[in-house]
LUMROBA-240524 format. One record per residue (C-alpha): residue in one letter; residue number from 0; y, x, z. Coordinates in steps of 0.25 Angstrom, whole numbers, plus 5000, padded with zeros to 4 digits. Example, Ala and Ser with C-alpha at 12.3 -4.5 7.8 and 13.67 -1.06 7.14 Angstrom:
<firo->A; bapa->0; yy->4982; xx->5049; zz->5031>
<firo->S; bapa->1; yy->4996; xx->5055; zz->5029>
//
This chain:
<firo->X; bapa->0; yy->5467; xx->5396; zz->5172>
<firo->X; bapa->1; yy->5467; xx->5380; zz->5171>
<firo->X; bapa->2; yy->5453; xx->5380; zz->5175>
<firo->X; bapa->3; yy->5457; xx->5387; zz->5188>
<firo->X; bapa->4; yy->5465; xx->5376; zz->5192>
<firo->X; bapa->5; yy->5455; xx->5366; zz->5194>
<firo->X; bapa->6; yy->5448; xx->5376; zz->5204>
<firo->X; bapa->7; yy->5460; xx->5380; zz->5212>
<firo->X; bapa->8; yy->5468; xx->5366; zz->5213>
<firo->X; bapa->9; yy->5462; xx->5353; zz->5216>
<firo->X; bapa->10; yy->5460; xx->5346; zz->5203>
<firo->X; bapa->11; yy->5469; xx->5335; zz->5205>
<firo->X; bapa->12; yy->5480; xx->5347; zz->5206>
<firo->X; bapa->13; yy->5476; xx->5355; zz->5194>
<firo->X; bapa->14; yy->5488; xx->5354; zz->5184>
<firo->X; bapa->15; yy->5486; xx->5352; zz->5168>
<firo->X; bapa->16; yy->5485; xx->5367; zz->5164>
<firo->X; bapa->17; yy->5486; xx->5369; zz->5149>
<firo->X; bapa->18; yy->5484; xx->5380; zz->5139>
<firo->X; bapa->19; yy->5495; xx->5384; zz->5131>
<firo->X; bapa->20; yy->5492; xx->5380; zz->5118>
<firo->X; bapa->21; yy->5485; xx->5368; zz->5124>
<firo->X; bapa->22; yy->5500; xx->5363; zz->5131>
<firo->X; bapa->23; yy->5507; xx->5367; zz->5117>
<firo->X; bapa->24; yy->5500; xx->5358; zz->5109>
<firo->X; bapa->25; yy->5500; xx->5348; zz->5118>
<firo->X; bapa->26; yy->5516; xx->5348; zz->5120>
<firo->X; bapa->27; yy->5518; xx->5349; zz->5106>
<firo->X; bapa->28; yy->5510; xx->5336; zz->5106>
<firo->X; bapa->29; yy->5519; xx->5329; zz->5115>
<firo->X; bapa->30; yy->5531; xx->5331; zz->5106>
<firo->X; bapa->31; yy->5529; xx->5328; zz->5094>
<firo->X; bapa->32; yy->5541; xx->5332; zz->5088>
<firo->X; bapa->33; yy->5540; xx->5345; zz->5093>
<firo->X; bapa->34; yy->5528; xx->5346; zz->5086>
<firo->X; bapa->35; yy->5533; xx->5340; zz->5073>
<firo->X; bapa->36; yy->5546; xx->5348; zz->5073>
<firo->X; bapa->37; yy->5537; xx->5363; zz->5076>
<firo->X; bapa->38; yy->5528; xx->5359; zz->5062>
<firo->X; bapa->39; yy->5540; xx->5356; zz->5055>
<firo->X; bapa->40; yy->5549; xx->5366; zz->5059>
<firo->X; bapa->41; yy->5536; xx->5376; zz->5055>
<firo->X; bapa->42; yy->5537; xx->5384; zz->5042>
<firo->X; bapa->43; yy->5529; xx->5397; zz->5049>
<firo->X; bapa->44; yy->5519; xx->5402; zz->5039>
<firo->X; bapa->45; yy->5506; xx->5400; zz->5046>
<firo->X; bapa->46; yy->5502; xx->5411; zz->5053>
<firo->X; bapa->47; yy->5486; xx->5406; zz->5051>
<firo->X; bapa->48; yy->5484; xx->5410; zz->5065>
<firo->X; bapa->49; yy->5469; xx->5410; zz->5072>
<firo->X; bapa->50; yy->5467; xx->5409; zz->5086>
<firo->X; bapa->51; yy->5457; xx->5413; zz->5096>
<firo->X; bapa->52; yy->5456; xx->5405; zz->5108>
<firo->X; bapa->53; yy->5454; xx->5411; zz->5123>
<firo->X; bapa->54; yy->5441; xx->5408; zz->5124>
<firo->X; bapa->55; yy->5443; xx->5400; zz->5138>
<firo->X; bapa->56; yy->5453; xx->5392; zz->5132>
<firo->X; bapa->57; yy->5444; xx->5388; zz->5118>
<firo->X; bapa->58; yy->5433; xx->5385; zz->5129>
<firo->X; bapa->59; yy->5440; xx->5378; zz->5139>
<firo->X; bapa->60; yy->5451; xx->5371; zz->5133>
<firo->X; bapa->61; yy->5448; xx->5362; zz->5122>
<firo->X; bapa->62; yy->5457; xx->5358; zz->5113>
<firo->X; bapa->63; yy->5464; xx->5374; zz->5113>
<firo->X; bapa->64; yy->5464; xx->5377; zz->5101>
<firo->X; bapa->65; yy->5469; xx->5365; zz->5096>
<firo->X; bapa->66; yy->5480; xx->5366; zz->5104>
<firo->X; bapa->67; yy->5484; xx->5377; zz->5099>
<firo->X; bapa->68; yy->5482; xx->5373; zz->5084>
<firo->X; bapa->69; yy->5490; xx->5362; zz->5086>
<firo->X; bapa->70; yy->5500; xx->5372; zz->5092>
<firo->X; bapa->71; yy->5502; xx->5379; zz->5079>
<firo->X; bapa->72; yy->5500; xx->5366; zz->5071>
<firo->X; bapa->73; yy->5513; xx->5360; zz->5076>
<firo->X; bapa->74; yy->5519; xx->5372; zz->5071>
<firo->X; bapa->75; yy->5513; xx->5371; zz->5058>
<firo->X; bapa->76; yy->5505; xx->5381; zz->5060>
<firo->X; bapa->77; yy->5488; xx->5382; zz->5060>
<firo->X; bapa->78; yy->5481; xx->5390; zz->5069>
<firo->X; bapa->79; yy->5466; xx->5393; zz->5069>
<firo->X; bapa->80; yy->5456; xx->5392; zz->5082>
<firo->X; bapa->81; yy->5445; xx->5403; zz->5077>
<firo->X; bapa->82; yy->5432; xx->5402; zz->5087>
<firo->X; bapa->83; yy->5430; xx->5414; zz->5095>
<firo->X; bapa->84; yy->5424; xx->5417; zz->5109>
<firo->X; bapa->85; yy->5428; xx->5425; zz->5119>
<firo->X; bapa->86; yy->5437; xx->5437; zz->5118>
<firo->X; bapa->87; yy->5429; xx->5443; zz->5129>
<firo->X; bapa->88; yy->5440; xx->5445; zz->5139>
<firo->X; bapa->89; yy->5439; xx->5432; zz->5147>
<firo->X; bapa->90; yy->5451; xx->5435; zz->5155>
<firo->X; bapa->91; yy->5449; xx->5448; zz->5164>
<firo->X; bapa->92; yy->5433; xx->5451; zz->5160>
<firo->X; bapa->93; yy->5437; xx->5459; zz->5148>
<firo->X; bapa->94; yy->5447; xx->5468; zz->5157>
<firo->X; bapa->95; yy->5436; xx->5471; zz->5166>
<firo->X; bapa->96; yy->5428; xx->5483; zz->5164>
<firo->X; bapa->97; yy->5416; xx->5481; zz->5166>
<firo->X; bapa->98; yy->5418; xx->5468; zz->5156>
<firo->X; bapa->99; yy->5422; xx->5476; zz->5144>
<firo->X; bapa->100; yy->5410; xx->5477; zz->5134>
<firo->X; bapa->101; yy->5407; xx->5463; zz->5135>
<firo->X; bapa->102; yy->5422; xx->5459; zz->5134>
<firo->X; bapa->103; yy->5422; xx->5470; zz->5123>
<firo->X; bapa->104; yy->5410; xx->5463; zz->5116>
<firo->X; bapa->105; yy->5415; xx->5449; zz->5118>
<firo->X; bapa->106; yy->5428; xx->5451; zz->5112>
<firo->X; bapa->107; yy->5421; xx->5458; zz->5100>
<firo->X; bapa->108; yy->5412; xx->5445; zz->5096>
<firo->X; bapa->109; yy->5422; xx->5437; zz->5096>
<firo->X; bapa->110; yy->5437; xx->5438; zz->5094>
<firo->X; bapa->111; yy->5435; xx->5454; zz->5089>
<firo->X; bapa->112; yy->5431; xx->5449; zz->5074>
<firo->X; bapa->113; yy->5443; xx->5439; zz->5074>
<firo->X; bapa->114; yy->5455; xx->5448; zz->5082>
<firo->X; bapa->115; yy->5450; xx->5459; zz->5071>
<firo->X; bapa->116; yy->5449; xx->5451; zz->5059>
<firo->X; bapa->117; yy->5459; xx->5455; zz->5049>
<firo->X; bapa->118; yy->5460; xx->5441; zz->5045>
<firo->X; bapa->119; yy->5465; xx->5438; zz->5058>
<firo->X; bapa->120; yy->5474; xx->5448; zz->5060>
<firo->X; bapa->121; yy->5489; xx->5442; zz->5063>
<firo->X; bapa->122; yy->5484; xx->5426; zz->5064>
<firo->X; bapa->123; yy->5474; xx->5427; zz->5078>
<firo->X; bapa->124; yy->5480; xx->5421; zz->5090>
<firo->X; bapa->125; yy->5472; xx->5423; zz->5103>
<firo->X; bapa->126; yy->5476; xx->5412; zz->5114>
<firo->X; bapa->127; yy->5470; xx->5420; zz->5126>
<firo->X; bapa->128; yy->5477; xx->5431; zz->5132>
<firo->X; bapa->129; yy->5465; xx->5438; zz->5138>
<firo->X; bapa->130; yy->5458; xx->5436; zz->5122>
<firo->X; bapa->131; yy->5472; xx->5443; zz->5117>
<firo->X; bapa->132; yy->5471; xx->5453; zz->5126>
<firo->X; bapa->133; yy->5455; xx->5455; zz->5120>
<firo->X; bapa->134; yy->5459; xx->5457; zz->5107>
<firo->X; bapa->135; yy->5470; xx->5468; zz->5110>
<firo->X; bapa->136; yy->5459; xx->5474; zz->5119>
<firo->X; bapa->137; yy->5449; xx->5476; zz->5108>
<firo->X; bapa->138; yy->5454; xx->5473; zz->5094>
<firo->X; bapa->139; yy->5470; xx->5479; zz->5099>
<firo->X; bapa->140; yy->5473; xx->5464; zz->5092>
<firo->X; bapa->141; yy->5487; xx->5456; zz->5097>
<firo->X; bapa->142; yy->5481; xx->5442; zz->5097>
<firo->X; bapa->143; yy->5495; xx->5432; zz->5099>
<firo->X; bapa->144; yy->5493; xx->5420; zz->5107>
<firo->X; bapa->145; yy->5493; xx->5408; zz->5098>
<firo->X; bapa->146; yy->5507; xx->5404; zz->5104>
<firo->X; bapa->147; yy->5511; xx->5418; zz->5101>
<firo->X; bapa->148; yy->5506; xx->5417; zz->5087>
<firo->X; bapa->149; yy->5515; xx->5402; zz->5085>
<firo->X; bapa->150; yy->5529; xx->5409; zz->5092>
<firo->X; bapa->151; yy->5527; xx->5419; zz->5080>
<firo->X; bapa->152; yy->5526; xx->5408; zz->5070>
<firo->X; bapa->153; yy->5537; xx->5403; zz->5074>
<firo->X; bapa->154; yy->5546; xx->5415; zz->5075>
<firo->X; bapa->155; yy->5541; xx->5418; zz->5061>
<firo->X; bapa->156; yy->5546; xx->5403; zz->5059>
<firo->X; bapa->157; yy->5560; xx->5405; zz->5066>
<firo->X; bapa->158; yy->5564; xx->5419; zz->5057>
<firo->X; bapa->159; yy->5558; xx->5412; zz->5044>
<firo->X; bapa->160; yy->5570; xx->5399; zz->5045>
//
């Protein structure tokens, strides 16, 4: 929604609007020490996660994915941006039903070969809800949210010391 706020409010009242990863990583900048303490302090195996990006923000916002290595680096962790297009859902046009097939066939020449590769199976994070929501639809696949898939590291971290 942060593109709607430059047509709904005059621009000089549009507030800074940022993603989550995007304010993460930018937070964890201004504090170094946080920063330094997380990478210490982690002794999590690396997960060797991937991630698929919403396709708005991978198109829109750039610098996402870097944002959300950096995320994971300052855990000691790595995290893998794979390319992709679009899941096909693009919010509420896969839901609708005269939309279907072509969200169907979307979703199939994209993301289908990486949600059902068995390489990938317990490592993909997917950032967009609508993109999770996809993936369950047609490959009955639970994609975590990248933050999702770093609380678990570090709950696997917690019972491990």
């Amino acid at each position: 929604y942060r593109q709607e706020y430059v047509k709904a409010l005059d621009a000089a009242a549009v507030p800074q609007v940022q993603l989550l990863g995007s304010w993460l990583a930018q937070w964890l900048t201004s504090r170094p020490r946080a920063a330094q303490q997380a990478a210490r302090s982690s002794v999590v195996k690396d997960p060797d996660y991937r991630l698929l990006l919403h396709c708005t923000e991978a198109t829109h916002v750039s610098g996402a994915a870097k944002d959300w290595q950096r995320l994971y680096e300052a855990f000691g962790l790595s995290l893998e941006v794979l390319q992709s297009g679009c899941c096909g859902m693009a919010g509420t046009y896969g839901h609708e039903l005269e939309h279907r097939q072509t969200s169907a066939l979307i979703y199939a020449q994209s993301w289908q070969p990486r949600v059902e590769d068995p390489d990938l199976q317990g490592r993909l994070l997917a950032s967009g809800y609508s993109c999770r929501c996809q993936a369950r639809r047609f490959s009955g696949a639970h994609l975590p949210h990248p933050l999702q898939g770093l609380l678990a590291c570090l709950r696997h971290r917690t019972k491990t010391e």
